[in-house]
C-alpha positions as CSV (number, residue, x, y, z in Angstrom):
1,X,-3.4,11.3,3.9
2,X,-5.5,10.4,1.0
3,X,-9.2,11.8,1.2
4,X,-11.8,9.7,-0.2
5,X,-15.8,10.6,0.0
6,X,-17.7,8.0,1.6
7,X,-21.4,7.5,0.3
8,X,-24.3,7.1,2.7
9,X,-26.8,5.0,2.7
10,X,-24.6,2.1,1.5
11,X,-25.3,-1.6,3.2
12,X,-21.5,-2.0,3.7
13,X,-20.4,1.5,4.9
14,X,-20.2,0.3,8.3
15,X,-17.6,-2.5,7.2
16,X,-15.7,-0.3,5.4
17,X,-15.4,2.3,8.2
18,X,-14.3,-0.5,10.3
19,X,-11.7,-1.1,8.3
20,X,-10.5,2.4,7.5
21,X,-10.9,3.1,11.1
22,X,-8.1,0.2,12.3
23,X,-5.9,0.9,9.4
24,X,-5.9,4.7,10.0
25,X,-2.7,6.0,12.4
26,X,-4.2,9.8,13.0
27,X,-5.9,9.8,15.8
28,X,-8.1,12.6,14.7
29,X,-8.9,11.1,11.9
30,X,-10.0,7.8,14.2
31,X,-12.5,9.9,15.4
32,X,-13.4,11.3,12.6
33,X,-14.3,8.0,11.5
34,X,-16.1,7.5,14.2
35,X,-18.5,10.8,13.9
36,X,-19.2,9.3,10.4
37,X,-20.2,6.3,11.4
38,X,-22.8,6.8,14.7
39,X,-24.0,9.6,12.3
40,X,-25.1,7.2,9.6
41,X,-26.3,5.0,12.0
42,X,-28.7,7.5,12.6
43,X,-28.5,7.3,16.9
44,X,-26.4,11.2,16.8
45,X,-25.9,13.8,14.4
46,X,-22.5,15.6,13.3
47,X,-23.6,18.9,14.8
């Protein structure tokens, strides 16, 4: 698995989250994915 940061605050992070989301296999890392992306939504934290 390759790790890559992802930057918030970015206009596209929730398209590109999308799309690493339905290319991603791992289902951990599915929902991983999406932790990231109702946290930078700013509706629920990662704690």
């Amino acid at each position: 698995m390759r790790i890559r940061q992802l930057i918030l605050g970015r206009t596209d992070l929730s398209g590109e989250i999308e799309e690493r989301h339905r290319n991603e296999s791992d289902v951990r890392s599915k929902v991983r994915l999406l932790c990231i992306k109702l946290a930078a939504s700013g509706d629920y934290t990662s704690e």
